[in-house]
C-alpha positions as CSV (number, residue, x, y, z in Angstrom):
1,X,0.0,0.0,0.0
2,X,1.5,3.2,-1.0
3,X,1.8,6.4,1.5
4,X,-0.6,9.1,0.8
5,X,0.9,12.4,-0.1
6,X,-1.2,13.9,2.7
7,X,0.4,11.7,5.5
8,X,3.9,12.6,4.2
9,X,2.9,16.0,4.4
10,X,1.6,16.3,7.9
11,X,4.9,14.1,9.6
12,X,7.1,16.3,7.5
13,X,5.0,19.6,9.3
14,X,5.2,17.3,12.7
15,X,9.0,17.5,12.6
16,X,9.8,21.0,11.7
17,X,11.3,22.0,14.5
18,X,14.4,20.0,13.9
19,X,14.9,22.2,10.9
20,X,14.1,22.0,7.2
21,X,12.7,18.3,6.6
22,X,12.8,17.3,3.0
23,X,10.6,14.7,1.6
24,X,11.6,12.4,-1.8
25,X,8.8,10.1,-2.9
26,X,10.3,6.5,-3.7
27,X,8.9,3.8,-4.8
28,X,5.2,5.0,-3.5
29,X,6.7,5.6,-0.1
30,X,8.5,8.7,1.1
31,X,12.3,9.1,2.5
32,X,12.4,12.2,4.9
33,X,15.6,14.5,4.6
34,X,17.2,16.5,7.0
35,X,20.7,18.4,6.9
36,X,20.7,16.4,3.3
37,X,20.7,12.5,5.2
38,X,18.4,10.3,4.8
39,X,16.5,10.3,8.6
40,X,13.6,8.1,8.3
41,X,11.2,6.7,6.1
42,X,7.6,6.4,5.5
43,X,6.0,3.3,4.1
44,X,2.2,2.5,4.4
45,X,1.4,5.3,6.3
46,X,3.6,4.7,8.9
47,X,6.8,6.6,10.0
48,X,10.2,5.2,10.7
49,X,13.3,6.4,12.4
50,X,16.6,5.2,11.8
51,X,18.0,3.9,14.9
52,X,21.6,5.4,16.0
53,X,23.6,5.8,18.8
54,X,22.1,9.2,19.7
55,X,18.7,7.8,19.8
56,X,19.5,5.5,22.8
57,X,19.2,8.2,25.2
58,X,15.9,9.7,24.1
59,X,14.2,6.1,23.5
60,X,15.7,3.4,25.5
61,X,13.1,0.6,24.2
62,X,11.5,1.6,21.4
63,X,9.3,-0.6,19.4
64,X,11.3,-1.7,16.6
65,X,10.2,-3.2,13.2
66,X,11.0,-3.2,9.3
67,X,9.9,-0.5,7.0
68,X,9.9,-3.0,4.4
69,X,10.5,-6.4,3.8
70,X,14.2,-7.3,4.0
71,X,15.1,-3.7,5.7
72,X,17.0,-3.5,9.1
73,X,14.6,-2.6,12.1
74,X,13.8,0.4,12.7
75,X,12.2,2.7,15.2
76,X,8.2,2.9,15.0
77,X,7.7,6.3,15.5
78,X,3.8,6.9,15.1
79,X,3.3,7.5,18.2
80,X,5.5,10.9,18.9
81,X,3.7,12.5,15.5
82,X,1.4,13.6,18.9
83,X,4.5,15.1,20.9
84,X,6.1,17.1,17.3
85,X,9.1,18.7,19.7
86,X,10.1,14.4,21.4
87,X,10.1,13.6,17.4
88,X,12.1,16.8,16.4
89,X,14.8,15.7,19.2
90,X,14.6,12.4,17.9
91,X,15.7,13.1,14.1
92,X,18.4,15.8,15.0
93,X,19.9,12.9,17.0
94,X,19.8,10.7,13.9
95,X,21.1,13.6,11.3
96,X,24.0,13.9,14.0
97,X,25.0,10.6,14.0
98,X,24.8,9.8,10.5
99,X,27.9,11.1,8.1
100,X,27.6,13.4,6.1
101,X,26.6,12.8,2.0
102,X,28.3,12.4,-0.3
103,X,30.0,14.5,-2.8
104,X,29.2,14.5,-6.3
105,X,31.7,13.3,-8.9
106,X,32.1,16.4,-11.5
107,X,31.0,15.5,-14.5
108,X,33.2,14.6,-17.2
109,X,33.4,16.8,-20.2
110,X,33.5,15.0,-24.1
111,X,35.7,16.6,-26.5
112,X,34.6,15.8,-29.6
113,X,36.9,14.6,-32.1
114,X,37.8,16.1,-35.3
């Protein structure tokens, strides 16, 4: 079951207070950006949070689960799209912990050939 625009769009408003939260539809599901890393995702309406060290602290025993088949566990965070500044805390902690992305390769120029 795909997630509906309108779900994406409330949990991205929920977590606004951790900064500017990015959303990338994949697949029918959503991946949720902050500080250009990939935070947590939604799938079938429901919103995960990578699990890092930094989340420890602020969740000790979260209910854990897959977003997807075949994915690693992560934390079922439905429940704090009620308490927006606990879920805000929650993916700064994650943004913190995870590196950085990426740079781009430049792209290679053609010369044509005479």
């Amino acid at each position: 079951m795909a997630t509906d625009p309108g779900r994406a769009a409330h949990v991205a408003e929920q977590m606004s207070a951790a900064g500017q939260i990015g959303l990338r539809k994949m697949f029918g599901e959503y991946a949720v950006y902050l500080q250009g890393k990939v935070v947590a995702l939604i799938c079938d309406n429901r919103l995960f949070v990578k699990r890092t060290a930094g989340t420890v602290p602020l969740l000790p025993d979260p209910q854990m689960g897959p977003p997807y088949p075949g994915a690693k566990p992560h934390i079922q965070a439905d429940i704090l799209l009620d308490d927006p500044d606990a879920l805000a805390a929650l993916v700064l902690a994650v943004a913190h912990d995870l590196p950085g992305p990426k740079p781009k390769a430049p792209k290679k120029v053609q010369i044509p050939k005479a």
